[in-house]
PDB file of N, CA, C, O and CB in Angstrom:
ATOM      1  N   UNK A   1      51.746 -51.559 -12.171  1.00  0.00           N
ATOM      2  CA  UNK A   1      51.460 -50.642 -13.264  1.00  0.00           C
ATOM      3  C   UNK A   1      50.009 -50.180 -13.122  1.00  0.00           C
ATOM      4  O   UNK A   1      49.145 -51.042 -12.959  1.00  0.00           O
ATOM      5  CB  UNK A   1      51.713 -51.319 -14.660  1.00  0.00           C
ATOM      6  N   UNK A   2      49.651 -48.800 -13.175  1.00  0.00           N
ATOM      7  CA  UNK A   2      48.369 -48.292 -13.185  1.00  0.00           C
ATOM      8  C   UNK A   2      47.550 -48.437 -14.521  1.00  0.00           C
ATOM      9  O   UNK A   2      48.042 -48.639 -15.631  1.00  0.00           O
ATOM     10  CB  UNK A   2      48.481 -46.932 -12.819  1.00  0.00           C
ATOM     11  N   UNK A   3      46.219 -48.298 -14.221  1.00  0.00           N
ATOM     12  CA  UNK A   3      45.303 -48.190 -15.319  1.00  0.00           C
ATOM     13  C   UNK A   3      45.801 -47.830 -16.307  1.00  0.00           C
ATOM     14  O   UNK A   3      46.286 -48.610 -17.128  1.00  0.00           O
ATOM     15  CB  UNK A   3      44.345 -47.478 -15.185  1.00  0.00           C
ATOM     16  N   UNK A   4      45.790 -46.923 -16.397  1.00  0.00           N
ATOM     17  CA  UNK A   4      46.496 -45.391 -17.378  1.00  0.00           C
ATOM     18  C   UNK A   4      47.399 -45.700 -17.818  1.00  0.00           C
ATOM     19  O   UNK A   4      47.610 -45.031 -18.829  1.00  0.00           O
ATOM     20  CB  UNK A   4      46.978 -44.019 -16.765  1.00  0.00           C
ATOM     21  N   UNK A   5      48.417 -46.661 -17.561  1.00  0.00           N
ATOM     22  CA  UNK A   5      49.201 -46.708 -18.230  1.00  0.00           C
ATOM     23  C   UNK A   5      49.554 -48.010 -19.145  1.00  0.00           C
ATOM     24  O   UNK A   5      50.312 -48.115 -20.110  1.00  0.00           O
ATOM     25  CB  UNK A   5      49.937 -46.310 -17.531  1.00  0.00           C
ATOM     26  N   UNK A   6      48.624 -49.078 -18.406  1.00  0.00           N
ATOM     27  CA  UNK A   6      48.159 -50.492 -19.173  1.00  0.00           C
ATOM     28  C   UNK A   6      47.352 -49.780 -20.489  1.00  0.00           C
ATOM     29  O   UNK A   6      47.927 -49.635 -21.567  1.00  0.00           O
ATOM     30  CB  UNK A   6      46.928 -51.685 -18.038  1.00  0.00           C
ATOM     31  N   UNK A   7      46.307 -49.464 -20.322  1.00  0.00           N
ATOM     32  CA  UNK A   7      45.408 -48.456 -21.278  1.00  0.00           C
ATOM     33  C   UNK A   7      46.295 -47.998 -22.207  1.00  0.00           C
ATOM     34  O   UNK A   7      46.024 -48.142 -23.399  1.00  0.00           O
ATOM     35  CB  UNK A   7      44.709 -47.150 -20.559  1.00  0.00           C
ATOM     36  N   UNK A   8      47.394 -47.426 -21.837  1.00  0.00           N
ATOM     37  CA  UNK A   8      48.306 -46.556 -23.064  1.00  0.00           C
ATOM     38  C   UNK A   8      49.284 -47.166 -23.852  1.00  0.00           C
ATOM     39  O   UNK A   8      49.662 -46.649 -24.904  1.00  0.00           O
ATOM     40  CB  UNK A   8      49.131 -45.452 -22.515  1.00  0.00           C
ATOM     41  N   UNK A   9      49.923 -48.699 -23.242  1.00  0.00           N
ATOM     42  CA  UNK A   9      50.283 -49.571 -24.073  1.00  0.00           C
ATOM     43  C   UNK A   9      49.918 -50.214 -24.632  1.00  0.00           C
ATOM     44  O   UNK A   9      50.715 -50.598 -25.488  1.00  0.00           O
ATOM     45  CB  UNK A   9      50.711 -50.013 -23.922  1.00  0.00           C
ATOM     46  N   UNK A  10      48.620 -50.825 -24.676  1.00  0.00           N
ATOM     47  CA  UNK A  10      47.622 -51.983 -25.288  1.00  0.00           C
ATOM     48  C   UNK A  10      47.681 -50.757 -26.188  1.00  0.00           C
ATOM     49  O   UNK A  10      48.720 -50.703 -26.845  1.00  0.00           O
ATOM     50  CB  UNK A  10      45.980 -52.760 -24.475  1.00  0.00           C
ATOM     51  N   UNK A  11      46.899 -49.847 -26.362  1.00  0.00           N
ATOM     52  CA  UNK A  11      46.123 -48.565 -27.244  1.00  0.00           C
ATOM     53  C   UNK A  11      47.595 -48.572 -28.183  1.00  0.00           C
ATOM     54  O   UNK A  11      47.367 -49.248 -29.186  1.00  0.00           O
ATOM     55  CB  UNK A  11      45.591 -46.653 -26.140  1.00  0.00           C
ATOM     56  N   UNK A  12      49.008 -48.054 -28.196  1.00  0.00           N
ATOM     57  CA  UNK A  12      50.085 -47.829 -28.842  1.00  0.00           C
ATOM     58  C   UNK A  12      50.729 -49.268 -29.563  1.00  0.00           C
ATOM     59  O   UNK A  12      51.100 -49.352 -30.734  1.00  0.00           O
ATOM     60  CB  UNK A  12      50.986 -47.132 -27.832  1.00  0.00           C
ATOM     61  N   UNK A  13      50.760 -50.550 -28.366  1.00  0.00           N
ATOM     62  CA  UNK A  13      51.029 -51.324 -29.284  1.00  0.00           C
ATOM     63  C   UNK A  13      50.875 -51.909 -30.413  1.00  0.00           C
ATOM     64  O   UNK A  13      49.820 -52.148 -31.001  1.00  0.00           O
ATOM     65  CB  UNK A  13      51.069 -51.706 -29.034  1.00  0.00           C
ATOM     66  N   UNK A  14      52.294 -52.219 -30.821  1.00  0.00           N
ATOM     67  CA  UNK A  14      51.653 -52.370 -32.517  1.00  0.00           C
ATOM     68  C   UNK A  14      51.460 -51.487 -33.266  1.00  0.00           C
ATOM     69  O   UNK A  14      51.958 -51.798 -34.348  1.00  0.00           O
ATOM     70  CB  UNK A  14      50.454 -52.844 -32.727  1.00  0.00           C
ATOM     71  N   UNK A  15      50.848 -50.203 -33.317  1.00  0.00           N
ATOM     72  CA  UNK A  15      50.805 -49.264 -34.279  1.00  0.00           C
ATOM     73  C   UNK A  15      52.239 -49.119 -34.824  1.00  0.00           C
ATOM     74  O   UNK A  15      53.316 -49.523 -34.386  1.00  0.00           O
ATOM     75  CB  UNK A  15      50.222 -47.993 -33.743  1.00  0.00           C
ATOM     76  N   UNK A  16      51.948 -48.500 -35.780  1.00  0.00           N
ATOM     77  CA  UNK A  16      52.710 -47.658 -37.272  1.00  0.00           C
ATOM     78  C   UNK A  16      52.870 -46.781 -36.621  1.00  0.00           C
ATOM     79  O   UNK A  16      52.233 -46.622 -35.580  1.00  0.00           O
ATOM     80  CB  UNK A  16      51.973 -47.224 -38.782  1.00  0.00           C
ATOM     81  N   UNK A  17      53.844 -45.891 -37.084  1.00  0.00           N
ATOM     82  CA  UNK A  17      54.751 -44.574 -36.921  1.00  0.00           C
ATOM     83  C   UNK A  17      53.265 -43.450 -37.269  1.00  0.00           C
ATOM     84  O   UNK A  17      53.007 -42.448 -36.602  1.00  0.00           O
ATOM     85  CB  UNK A  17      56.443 -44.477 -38.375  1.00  0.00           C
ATOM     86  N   UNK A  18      52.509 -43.917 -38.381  1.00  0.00           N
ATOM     87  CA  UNK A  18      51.427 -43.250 -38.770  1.00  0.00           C
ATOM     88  C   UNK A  18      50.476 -42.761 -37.806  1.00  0.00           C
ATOM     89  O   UNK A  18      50.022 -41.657 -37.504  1.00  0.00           O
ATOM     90  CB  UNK A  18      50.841 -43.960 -39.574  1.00  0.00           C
ATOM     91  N   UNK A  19      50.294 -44.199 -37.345  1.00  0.00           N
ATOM     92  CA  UNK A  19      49.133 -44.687 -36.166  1.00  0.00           C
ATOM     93  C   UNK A  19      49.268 -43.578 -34.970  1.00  0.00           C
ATOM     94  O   UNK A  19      48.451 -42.741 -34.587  1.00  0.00           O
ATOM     95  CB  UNK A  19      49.503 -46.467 -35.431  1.00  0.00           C
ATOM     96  N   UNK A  20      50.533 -43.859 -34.540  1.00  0.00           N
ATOM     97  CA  UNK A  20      51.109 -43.254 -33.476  1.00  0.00           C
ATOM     98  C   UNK A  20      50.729 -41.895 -33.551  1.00  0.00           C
ATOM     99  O   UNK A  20      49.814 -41.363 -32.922  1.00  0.00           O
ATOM    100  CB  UNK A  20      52.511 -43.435 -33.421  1.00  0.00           C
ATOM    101  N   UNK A  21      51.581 -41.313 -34.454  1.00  0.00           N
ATOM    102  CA  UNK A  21      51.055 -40.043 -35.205  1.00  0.00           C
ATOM    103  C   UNK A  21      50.061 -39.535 -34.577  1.00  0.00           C
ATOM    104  O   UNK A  21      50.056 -38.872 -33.540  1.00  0.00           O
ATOM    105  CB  UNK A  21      50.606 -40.224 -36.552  1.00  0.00           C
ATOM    106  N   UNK A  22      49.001 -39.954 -35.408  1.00  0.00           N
ATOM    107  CA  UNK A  22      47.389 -39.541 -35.177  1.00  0.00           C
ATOM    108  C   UNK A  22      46.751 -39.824 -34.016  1.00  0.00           C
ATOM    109  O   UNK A  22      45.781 -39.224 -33.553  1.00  0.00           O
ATOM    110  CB  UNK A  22      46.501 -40.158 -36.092  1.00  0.00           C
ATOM    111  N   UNK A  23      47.495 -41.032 -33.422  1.00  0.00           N
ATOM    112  CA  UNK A  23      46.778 -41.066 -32.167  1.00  0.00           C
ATOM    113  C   UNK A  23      47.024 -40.012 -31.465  1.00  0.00           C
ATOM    114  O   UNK A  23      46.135 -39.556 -30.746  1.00  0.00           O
ATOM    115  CB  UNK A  23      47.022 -42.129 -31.398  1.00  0.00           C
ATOM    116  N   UNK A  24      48.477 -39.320 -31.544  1.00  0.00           N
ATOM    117  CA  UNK A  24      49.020 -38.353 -30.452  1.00  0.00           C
ATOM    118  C   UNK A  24      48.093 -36.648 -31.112  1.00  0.00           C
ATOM    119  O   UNK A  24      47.724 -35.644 -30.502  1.00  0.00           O
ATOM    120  CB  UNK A  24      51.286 -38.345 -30.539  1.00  0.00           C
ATOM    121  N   UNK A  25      48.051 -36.877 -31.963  1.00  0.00           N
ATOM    122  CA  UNK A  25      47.552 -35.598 -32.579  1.00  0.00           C
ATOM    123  C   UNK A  25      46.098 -35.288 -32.265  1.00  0.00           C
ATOM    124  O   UNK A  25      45.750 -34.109 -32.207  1.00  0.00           O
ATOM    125  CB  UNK A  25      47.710 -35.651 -34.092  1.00  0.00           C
ATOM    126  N   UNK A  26      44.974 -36.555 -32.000  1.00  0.00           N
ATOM    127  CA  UNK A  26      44.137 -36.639 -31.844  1.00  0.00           C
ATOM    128  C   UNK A  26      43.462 -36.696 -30.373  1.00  0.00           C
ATOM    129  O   UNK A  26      42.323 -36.397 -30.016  1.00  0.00           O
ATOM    130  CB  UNK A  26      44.093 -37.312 -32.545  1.00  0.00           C
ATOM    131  N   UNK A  27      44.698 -37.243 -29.567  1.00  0.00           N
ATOM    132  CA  UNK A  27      44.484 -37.133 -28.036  1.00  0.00           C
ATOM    133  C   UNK A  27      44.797 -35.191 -27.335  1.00  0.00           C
ATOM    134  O   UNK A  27      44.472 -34.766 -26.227  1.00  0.00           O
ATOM    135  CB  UNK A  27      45.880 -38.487 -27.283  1.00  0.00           C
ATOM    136  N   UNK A  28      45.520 -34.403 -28.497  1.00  0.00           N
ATOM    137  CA  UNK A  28      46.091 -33.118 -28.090  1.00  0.00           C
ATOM    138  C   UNK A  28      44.281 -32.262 -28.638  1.00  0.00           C
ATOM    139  O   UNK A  28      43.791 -31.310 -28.031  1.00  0.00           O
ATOM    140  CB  UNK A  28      48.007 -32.605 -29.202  1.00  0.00           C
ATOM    141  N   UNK A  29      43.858 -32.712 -29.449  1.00  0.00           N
ATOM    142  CA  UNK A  29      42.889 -32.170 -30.035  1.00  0.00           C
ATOM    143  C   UNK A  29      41.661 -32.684 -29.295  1.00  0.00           C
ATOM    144  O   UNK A  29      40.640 -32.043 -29.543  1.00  0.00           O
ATOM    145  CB  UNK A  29      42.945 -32.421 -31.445  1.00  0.00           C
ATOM    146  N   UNK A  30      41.563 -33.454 -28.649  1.00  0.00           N
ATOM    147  CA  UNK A  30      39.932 -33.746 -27.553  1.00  0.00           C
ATOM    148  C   UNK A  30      40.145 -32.894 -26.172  1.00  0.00           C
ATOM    149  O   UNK A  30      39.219 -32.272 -25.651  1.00  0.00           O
ATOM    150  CB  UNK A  30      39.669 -35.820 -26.904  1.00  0.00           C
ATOM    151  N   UNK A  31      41.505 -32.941 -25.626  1.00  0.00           N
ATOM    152  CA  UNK A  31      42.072 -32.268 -24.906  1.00  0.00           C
ATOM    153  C   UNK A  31      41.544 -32.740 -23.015  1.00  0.00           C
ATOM    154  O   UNK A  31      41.745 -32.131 -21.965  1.00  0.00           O
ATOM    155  CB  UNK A  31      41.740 -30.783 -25.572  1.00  0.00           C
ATOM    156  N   UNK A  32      40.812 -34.100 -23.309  1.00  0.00           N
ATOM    157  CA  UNK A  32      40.382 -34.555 -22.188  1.00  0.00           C
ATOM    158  C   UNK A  32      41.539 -34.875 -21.232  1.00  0.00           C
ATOM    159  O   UNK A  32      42.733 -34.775 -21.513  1.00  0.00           O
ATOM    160  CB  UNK A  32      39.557 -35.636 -22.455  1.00  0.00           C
ATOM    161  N   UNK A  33      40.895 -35.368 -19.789  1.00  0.00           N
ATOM    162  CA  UNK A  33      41.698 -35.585 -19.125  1.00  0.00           C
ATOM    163  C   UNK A  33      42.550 -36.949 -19.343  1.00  0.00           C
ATOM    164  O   UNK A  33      43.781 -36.933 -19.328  1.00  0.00           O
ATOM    165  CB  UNK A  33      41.138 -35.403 -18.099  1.00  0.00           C
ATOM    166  N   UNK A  34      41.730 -38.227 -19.565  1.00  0.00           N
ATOM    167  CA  UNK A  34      42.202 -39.528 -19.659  1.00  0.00           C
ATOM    168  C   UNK A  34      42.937 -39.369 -21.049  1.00  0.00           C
ATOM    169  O   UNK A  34      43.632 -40.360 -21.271  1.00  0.00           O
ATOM    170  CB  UNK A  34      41.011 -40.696 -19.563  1.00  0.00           C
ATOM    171  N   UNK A  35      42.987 -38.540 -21.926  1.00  0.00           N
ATOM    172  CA  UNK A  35      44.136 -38.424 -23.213  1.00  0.00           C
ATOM    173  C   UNK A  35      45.110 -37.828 -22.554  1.00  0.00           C
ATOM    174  O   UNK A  35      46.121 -38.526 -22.633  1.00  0.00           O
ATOM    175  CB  UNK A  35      43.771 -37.508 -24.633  1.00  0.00           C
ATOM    176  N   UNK A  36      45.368 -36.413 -21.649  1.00  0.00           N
ATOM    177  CA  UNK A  36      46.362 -35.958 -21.677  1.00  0.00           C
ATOM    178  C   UNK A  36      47.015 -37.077 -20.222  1.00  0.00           C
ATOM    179  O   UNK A  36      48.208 -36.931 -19.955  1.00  0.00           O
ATOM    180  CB  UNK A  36      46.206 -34.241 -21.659  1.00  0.00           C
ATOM    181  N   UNK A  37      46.301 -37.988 -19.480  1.00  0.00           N
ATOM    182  CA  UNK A  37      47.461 -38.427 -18.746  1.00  0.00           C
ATOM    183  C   UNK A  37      48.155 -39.714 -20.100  1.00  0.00           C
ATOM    184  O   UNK A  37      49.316 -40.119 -20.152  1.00  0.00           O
ATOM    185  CB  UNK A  37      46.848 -39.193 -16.904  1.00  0.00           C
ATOM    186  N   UNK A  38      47.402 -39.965 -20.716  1.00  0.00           N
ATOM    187  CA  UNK A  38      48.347 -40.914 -22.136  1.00  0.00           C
ATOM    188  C   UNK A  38      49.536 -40.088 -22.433  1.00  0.00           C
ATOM    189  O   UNK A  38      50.727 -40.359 -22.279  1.00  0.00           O
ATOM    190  CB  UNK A  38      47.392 -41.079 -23.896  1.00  0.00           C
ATOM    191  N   UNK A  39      48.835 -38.784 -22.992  1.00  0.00           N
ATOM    192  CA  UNK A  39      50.220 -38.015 -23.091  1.00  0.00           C
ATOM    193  C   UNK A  39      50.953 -37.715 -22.607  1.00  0.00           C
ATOM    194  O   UNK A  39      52.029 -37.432 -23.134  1.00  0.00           O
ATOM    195  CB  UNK A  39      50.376 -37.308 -23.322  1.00  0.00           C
ATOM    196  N   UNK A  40      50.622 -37.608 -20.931  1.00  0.00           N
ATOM    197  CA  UNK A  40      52.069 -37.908 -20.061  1.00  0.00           C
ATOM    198  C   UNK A  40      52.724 -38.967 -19.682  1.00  0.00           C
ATOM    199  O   UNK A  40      53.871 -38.941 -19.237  1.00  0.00           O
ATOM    200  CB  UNK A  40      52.067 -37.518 -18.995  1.00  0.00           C
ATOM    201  N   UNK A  41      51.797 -40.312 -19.886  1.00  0.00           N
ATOM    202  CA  UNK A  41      52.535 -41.757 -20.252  1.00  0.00           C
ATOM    203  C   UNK A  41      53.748 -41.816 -21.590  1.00  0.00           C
ATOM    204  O   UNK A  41      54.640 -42.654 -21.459  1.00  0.00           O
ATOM    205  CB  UNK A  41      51.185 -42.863 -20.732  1.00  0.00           C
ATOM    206  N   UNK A  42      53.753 -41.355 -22.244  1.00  0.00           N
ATOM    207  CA  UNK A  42      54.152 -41.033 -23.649  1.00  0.00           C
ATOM    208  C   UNK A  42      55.257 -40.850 -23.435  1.00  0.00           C
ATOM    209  O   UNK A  42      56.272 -41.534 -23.567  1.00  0.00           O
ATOM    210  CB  UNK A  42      53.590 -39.995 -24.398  1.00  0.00           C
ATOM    211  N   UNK A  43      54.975 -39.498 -22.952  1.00  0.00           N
ATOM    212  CA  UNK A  43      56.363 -38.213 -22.350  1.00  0.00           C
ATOM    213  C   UNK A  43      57.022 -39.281 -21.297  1.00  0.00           C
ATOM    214  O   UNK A  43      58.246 -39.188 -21.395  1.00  0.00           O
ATOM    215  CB  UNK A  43      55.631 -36.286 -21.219  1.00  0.00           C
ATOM    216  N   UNK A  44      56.800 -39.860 -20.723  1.00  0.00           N
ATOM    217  CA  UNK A  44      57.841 -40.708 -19.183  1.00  0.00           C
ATOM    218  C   UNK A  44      58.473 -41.621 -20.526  1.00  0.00           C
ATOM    219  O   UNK A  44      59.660 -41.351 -20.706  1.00  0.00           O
ATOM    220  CB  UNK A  44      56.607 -42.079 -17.342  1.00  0.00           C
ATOM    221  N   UNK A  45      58.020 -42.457 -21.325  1.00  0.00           N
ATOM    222  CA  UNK A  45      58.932 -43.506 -22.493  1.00  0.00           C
ATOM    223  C   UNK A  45      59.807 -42.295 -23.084  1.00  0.00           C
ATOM    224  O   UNK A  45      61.006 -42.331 -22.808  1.00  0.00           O
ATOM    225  CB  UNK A  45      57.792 -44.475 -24.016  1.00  0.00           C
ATOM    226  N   UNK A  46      59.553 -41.714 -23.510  1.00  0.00           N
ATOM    227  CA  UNK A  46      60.370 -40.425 -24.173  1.00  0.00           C
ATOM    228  C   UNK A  46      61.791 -40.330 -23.170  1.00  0.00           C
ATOM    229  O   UNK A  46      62.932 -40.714 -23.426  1.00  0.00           O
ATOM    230  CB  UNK A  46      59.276 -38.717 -24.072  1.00  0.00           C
ATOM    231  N   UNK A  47      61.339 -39.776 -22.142  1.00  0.00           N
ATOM    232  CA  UNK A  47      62.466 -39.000 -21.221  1.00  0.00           C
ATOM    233  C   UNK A  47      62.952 -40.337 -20.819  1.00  0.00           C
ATOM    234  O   UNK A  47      64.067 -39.956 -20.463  1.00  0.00           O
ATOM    235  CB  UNK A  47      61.944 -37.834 -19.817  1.00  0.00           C
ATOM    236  N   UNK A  48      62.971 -41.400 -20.638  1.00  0.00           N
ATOM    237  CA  UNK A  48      63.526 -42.323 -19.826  1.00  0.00           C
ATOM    238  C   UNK A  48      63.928 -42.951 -21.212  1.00  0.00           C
ATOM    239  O   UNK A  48      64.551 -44.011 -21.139  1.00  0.00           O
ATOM    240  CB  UNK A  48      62.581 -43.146 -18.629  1.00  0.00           C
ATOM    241  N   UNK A  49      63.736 -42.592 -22.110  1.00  0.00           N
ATOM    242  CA  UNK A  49      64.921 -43.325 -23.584  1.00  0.00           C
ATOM    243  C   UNK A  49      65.468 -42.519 -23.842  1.00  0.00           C
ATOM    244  O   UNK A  49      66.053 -42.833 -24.878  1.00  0.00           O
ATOM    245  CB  UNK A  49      64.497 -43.887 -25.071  1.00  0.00           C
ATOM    246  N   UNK A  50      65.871 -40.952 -23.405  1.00  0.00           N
ATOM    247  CA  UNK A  50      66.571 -40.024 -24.174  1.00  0.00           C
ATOM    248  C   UNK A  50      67.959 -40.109 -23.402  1.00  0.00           C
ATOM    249  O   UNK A  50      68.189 -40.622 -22.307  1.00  0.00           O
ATOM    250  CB  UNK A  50      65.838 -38.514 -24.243  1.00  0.00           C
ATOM    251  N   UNK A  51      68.847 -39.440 -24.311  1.00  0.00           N
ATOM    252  CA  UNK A  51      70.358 -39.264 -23.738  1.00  0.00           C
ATOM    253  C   UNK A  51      70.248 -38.005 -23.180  1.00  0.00           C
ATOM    254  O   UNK A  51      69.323 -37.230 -23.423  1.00  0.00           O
ATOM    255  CB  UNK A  51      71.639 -39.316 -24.833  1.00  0.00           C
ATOM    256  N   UNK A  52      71.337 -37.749 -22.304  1.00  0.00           N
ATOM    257  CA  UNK A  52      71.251 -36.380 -21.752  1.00  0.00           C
ATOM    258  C   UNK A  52      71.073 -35.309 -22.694  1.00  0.00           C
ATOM    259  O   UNK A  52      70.027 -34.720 -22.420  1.00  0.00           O
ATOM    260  CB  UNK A  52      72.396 -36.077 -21.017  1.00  0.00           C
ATOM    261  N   UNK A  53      71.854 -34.639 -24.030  1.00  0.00           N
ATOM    262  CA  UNK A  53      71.940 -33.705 -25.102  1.00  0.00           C
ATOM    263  C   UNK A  53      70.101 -34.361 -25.143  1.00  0.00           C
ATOM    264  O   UNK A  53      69.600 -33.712 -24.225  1.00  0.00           O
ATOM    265  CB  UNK A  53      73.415 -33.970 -26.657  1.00  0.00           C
ATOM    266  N   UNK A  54      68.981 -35.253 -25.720  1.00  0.00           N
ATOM    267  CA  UNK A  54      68.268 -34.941 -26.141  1.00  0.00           C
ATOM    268  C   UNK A  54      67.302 -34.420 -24.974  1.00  0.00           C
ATOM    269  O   UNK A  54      66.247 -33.807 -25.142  1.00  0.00           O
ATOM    270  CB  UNK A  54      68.045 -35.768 -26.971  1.00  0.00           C
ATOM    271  N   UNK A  55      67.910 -34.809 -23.702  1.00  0.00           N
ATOM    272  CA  UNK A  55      66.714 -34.320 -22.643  1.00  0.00           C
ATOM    273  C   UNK A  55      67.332 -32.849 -22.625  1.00  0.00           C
ATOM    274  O   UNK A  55      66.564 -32.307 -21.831  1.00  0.00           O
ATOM    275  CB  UNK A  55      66.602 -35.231 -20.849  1.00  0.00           C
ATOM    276  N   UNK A  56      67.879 -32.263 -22.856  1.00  0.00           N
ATOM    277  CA  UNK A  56      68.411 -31.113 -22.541  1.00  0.00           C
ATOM    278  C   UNK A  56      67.610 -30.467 -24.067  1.00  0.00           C
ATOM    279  O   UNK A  56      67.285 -29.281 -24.013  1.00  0.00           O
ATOM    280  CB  UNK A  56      70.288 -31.136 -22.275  1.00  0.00           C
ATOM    281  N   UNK A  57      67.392 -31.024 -25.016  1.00  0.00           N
ATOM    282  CA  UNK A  57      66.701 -30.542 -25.844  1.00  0.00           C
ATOM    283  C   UNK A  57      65.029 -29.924 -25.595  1.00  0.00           C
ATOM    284  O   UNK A  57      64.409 -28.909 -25.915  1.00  0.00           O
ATOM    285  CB  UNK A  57      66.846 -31.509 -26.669  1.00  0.00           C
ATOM    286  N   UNK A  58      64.654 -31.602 -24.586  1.00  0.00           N
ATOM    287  CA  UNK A  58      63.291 -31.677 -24.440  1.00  0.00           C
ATOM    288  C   UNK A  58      63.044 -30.239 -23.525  1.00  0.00           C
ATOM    289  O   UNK A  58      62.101 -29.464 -23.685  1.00  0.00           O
ATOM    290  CB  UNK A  58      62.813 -33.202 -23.699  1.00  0.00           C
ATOM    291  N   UNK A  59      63.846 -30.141 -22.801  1.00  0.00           N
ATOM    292  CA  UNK A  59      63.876 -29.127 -21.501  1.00  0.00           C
ATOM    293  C   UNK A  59      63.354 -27.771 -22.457  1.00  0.00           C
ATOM    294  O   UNK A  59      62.302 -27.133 -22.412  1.00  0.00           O
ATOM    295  CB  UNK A  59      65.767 -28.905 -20.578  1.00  0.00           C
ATOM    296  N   UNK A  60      64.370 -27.654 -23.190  1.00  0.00           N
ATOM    297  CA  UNK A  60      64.585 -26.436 -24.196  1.00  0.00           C
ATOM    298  C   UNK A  60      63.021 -26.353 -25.200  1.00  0.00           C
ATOM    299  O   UNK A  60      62.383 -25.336 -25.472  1.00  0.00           O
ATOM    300  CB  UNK A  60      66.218 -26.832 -25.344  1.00  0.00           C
ATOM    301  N   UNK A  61      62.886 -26.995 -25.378  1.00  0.00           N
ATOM    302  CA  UNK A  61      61.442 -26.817 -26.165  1.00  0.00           C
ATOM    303  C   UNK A  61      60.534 -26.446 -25.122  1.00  0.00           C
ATOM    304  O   UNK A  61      60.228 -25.254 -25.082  1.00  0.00           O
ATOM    305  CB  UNK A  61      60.835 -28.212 -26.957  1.00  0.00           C
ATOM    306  N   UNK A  62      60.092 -27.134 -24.361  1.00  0.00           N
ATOM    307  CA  UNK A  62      59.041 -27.292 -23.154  1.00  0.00           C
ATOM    308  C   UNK A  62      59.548 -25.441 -22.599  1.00  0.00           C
ATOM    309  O   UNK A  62      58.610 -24.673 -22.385  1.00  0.00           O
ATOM    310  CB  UNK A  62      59.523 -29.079 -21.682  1.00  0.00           C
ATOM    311  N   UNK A  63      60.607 -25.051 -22.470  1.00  0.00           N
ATOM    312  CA  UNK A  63      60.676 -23.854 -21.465  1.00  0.00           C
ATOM    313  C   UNK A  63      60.426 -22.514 -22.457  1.00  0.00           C
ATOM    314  O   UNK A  63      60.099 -21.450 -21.931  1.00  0.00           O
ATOM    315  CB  UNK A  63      62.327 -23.792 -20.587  1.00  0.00           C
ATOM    316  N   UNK A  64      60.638 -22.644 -24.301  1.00  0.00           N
ATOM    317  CA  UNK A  64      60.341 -22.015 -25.431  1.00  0.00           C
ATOM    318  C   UNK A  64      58.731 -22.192 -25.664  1.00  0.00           C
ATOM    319  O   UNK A  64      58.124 -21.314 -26.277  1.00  0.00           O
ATOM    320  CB  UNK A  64      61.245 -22.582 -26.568  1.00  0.00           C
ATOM    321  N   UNK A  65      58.159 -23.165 -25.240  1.00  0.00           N
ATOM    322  CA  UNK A  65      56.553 -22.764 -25.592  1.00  0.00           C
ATOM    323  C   UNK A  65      55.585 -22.501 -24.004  1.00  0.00           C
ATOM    324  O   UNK A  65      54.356 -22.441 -23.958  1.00  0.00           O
ATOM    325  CB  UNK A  65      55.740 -24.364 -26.630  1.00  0.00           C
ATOM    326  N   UNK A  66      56.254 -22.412 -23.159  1.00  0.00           N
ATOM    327  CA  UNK A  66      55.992 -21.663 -21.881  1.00  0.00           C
ATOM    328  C   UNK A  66      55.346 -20.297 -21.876  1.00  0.00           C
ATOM    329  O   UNK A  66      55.147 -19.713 -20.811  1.00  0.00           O
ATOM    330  CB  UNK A  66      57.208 -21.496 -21.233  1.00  0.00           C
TER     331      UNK A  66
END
């Protein structure tokens, strides 16, 4: 497991739905580099828990704000 991504579970574990929240809202708003690879740590738990219909969703959003 890489840096980046030890870093992004210690940082998430445990938080609240709240927590989470703001953390993600707050890593989109500094807009650095070491936040947005969190946010693509994020996105890999996402897509690798979704069912096909919701990845076919994710697809659909991602190709609508393109």
């Amino acid at each position: 497991m890489n840096k980046y991504k030890e870093k992004t579970i210690t940082t998430f574990n445990g938080l609240s739905e709240k927590d989470i929240k703001y953390r993600i809202m707050e890593a989109m708003h500094h807009n650095d580099e070491e936040t947005l690879i969190s946010l693509g740590i994020l996105f890999e738990f996402v897509w690798k828990d979704a069912n096909p219909m919701e990845r076919k969703e994710i697809i659909k959003i991602i190709k609508n704000n393109i």
